[in-house]
C-alpha positions, 0 to 999 in steps of 0.5 A, a space after each residue: 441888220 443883215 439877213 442871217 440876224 433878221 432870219 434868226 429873229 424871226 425864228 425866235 419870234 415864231 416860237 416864241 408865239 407858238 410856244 405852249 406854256 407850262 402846263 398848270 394842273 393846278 387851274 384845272 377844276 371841277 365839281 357838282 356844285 352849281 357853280 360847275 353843274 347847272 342846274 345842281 338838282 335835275 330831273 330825269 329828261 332835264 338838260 345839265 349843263 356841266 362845266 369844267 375850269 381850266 388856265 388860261 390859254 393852257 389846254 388844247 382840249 377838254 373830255 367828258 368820259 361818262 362810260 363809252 361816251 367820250 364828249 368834246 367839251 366847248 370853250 365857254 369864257 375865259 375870266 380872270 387866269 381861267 379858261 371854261 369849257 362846258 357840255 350840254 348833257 340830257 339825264 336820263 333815269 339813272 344816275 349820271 357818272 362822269 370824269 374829265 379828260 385833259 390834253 395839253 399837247 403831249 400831256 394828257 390826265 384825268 380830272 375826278 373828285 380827288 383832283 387831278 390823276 394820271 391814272 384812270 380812277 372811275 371810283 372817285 367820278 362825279 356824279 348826278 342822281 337825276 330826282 334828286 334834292 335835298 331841302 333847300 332850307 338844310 344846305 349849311 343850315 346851323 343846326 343844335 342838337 338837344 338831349 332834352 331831359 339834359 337842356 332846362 327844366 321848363 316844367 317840374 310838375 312833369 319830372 321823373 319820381 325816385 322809383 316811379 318805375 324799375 328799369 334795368 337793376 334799379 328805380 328810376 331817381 329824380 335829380 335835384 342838383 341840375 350840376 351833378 355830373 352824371 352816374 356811370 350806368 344812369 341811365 334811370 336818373 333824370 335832371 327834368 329837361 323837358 320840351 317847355 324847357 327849350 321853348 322857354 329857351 328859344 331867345 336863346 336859341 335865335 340870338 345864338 344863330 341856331 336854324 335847326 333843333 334835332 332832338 334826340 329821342 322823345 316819344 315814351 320811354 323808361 331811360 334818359 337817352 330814350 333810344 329805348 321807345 316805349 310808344 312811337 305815337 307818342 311824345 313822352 309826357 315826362 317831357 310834355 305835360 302831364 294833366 292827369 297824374 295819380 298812382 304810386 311809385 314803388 316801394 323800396 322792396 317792390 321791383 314790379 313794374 305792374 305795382 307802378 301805378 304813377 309810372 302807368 297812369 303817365 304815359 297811357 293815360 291818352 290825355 297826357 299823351 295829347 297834351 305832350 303830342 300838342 306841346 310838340 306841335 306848339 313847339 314846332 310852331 313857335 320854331 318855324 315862327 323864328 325860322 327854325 327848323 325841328 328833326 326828330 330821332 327816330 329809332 327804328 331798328 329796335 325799340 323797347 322792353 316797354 314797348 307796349 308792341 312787346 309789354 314785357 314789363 306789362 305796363 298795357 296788358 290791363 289798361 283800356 284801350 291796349 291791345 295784349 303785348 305780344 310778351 303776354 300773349 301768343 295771340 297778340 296782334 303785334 307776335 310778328 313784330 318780333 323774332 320769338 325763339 322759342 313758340 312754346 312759352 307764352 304767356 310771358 315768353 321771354 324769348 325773342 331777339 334783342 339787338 346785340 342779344 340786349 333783351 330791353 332792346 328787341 329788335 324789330 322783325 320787319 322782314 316777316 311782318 308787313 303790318 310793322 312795315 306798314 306802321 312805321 311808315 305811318 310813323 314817318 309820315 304823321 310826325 311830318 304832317 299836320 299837326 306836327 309838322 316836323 321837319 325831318 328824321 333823324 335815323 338811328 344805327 340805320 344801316 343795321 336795321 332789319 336782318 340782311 343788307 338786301 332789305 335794309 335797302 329796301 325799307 329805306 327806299 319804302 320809307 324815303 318815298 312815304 316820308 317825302 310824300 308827306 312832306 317832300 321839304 323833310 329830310 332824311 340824315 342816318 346815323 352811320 360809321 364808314 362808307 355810306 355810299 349805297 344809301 346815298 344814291 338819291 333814293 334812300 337817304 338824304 345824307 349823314 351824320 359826318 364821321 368820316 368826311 369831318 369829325 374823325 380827320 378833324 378831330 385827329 388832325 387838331 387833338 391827336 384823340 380817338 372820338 371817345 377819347 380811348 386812344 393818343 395817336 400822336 402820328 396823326 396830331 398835325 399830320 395835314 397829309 392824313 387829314 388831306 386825304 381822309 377828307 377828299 377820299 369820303 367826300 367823294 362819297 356824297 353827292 353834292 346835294 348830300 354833302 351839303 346838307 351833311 350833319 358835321 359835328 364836333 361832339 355829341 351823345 355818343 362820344 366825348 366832348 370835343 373839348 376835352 379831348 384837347 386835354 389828350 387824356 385818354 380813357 373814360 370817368 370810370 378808370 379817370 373821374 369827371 374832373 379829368 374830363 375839365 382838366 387842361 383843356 385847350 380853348 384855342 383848339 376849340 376855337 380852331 375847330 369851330 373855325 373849321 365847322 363853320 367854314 366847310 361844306 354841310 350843316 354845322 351842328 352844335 352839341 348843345 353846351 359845346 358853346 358854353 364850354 361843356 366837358 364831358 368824357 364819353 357816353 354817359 359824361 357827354 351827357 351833362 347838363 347845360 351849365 346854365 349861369 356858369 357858361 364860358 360866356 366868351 366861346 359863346 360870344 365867339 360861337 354866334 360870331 363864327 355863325 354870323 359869318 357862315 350865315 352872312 357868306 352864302 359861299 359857305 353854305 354853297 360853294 366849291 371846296 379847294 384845299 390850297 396849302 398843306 404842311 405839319 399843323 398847318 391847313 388852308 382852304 378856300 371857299 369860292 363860286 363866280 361871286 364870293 371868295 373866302 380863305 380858311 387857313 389854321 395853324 396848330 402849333 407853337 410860335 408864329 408860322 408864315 407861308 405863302 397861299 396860292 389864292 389864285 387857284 379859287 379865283 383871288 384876283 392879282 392886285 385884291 386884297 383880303 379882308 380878315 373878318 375873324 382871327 383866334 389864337 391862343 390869346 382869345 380872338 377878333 373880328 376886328 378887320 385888317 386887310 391883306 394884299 395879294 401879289 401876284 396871285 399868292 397871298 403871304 400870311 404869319 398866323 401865331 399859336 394854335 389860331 385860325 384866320 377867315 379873309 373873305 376878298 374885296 372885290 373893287 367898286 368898279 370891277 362889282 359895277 362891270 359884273 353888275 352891268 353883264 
């Protein structure tokens, strides 16, 4: 070899050691879980160490950018085909906003909460509410959710009379047949659920995997949906116990509510209210016995004609103990809890503000009346106290109480700080549509009821179907870019500790069942009838739903009867009785299956999200931390459909394999196992019509023994 051929070798080895390797934005990661933010939760002055991944031997350097600071992170390890780099950062009061700057040679770009950007996007930056913890307990706990008067009837001696009262253009009815669907405006009608009925099903409950009831409303009320509270102190005894009973109901041509005598001796005499205050206390009890939890609905923004604050129906106004309505009287000690228009028409006077101009729905005047402040927040502590000791609330259409934006924040903050002096393991989740992120900064409410960051991208993606069933959009029926991007763009909403603990539902009171809206029917049962709502129905779309629910971050919550393959169009369909002795015995089956598995992975409940592939009808996902690693993937189209998964992006190890642990399609499903090989960091996977796979990885004895030695 002479010397030209040794230097041009030479010249080849020196660039072959120097030269960069392509750059991966795919290794790059980070988010606000634990496993890249330690500890998740801190307190003020508390030190967060806050890490970053990147490929191996791929970058040059890693930035932290929170504001002016611009803080050089440090490499940490290096596991697997990652580089990890952290900083050490001491939290203050506020909250903390960070992204990440990543420079590889001449390549240079941003990391925040939707990934890797070559522009700087400080709307989607990270961020750390140092104070700020959501109940350990509600992280991906299951939870159910209950329309009581709807569940069983534990208890006939405390049902509903046929005209025991009048409301809203009709007598109350009393419904014998449990599986008659129910009347369009029926509101009045009731089926008899009751608070014994649930206890009586609480086997049920536990063997199905359920860690959390939320009920709907409970206290005294005149409707079934009870969103209309006649007496925030009182659980009503149509669902407790009525020990003394007596009075008449209406007659056929008296619609004075001051003649219903039945009606007022139930829910005023105080030992009823007692006895159903301490069946609730029992209940919770009997919960907690079992490891469950129990979340009221609280109803706050605007309570009831009945109420017994306003009395318009003069149920209180002659009964001891009550104070006078301030309907009946000017002089009444609750005047400022309402909004009067007119100061000259009592006594009876009519004109206060109902929210939406609803006159059984007064709206609450908390702006002009400390002491209705004061009482509510009462409320929120006693149901969280002893006694009861209940679990947390449940907030009705809370971004529209009181009458401007500025206060609406400011009730909220009041009433976090009572409630979590009270009990500071109760959580606080909203009702709410669209962007909720100045309620969720750590000081007002734990999170949300998840419309936008689950039901709605969910429910586009697998039906093409608007959450009422009012409109078709076949554009985004597959359209794995739309719910790609709805996902990432309103999880970066929350906070970790908010996301987490998130309400992701399916279905529930308010819109149509989620599996009749795989029939694409649209409308409602008063233009299309109740069988419609039960006509081509896809399971397997279910299935796959579920698959999903179970499987993303926050709390998956059942509508109670959506396991038993309940239908129903929207509101008052969705609110059929659960069909007991005529369940669909298989999606239960499959149900308490896919809650298993979320129960049994701790990395559901906990880890990092990483979507991993993409295309029409076609989603997969991975779930990861240091330890677990699952794959998600599912298909919803016809015939079989093979890709390939970059499994490396969440850490899979080349030469592992895949365990499937649940596969459904349009033929049922199994859990039988069946391994597959990963090569190369890339997982080739064929999944067959309409179906969902879960592999969670096996990682080799060996390699368990070194991390169990370190």
């Amino acid at each position: 070899m002479n010397l030209e051929e040794i230097d041009y070798l030479q010249k080849v080895q020196r660039y072959m050691m120097t030269m960069r390797p392509v750059f991966q934005p795919h290794a790059l990661f980070s988010d606000e879980t634990a496993n890249y933010v330690e500890p998740m939760e801190p307190m003020p002055g508390e030190t967060v160490t806050i890490r970053f991944r990147a490929g191996l031997n791929n970058v040059d350097s890693v930035f932290l950018i929170s504001g002016s600071r611009k803080l050089l992170m440090d490499y940490e390890k290096t596991e697997g085909r990652f580089d990890y780099y952290t900083v050490k950062v001491e939290m203050t009061e506020e909250i903390f906003r960070y992204y990440f700057e990543v420079c590889a040679g001449k390549i240079s770009c941003f990391y925040n909460k939707r990934g890797v950007s070559r522009d700087l996007q400080e709307y989607y930056s990270f961020a750390i509410a140092p104070g700020f913890r959501t109940p350990d307990w509600a992280k991906g706990a299951v939870m159910y959710q209950i329309y009581t008067d709807r569940f069983y009837n534990g208890d006939p001696t405390n049902d509903v009379e046929d005209r025991e009262y009048y409301y809203i253009g009709d007598g109350s009815s009393r419904v014998r047949d449990w599986y008659k669907y129910p009347e369009f405006m029926g509101i009045r009608e009731f089926y008899g659920g009751d608070l014994q009925g649930v206890l009586d099903k609480m086997d049920y409950l536990e063997d199905l995997g359920v860690e959390v009831i939320y009920f709907n409303p409970i206290f005294v009320s005149p409707s079934n949906h009870k969103y209309d509270i006649q007496d925030y102190d009182s659980v009503d005894p149509h669902l407790g116990k009525i020990v003394n009973d007596g009075g008449e109901c209406l007659a056929p041509w008296d619609n004075d509510n001051t003649h219903a005598t039945k009606y007022i001796k139930r829910v005023t005499d105080p030992e009823n209210l007692k006895a159903s205050n301490e069946l609730l206390a029992h209940l919770v009890e009997e919960a907690h016995k079992r490891g469950m939890k129990v979340i009221l609905d609280g109803v706050f923004n605007h309570c009831g004609s009945f109420n017994k604050w306003l009395d318009r129906e003069r149920i209180y106004e002659n009964q001891p103990g009550y104070e006078k309505g301030a309907y009946v009287s000017a002089d009444s000690p609750y005047r400022s809890f309402f909004k009067f228009n007119n100061e000259h028409s009592w006594p009876y006077n009519p004109y206060y503000d109902g929210w939406w101009g609803h006159e059984t729905l007064p709206k609450l005047n908390f702006e002009n009346s400390p002491k209705l402040v004061e009482y509510i927040m009462n409320i929120g502590r006693k149901w969280v106290s002893p006694p009861y000791n209940v679990d947390g609330w449940r907030l009705d259409v809370a971004a529209d109480l009181g009458f401007s934006n500025e206060y609406n924040h400011k009730f909220w903050k009041e009433f976090r700080k009572n409630v979590k002096e009270a009990n500071p393991e109760a959580i606080i989740l909203a009702e709410h549509y669209g962007e909720a992120r100045s309620w969720l900064q750590g000081d007002e409410w734990d999170t949300v009821m998840n419309y936008d960051a689950f039901m709605e991208p969910l429910t586009w993606f697998l039906t093409g179907m608007e959450k009422h069933s009012d409109e078709f959009r076949g554009d985004l029926l597959g359209n794995h870019e739309s719910f790609m991007g709805a996902m990432s763009h309103h999880m970066s909403s929350f906070m970790a500790p908010s996301l987490q603990v998130s309400m992701n539902e399916l279905s529930n009171h308010d819109h149509s069942r989620f599996l009749t809206r795989t029939n694409h029917r649209v409308g409602r049962v008063a233009q299309l009838g109740y069988r419609a709502a039960e006509e081509q129905v896809n399971v397997a779309v279910m299935r796959e739903a579920v698959t999903v629910q179970m499987t993303w971050p926050g709390a998956p919550t059942l509508y109670y009867g959506d396991e038993a393959g309940l239908c129903g169009f929207t509101d008052p369909d969705n609110r059929r009785t659960y069909p007991w002795g005529r369940e669909n015995k298989e999606l239960i089956d499959f149900h308490r299956e896919m809650i298993r598995i979320h129960k049994k992975y701790p990395v559901l409940s906990h880890g990092s999200l990483k979507f991993l592939y993409g295309e029409h009808n076609v989603i997969a996902y991975g779930r990861f931390d240091m330890k677990e690693r699952v794959i998600v993937a599912f298909h919803n189209g016809q015939g079989d459909k093979t890709f390939m998964l970059p499994v490396w992006q969440v850490g899979v190890c080349s030469g592992h394999s895949l365990k499937r642990v649940m596969l459904t399609g349009d033929w049922g499903y199994t859990t039988e196992p069946q391994e597959y090989q990963v090569e190369g960091g890339e997982l080739t996977l064929t999944l067959p019509t309409t179906s969902a796979i879960v592999l969670v990885e096996v990682v080799p004895e060996e390699e368990k023994e070194e991390k169990t030695e370190q």
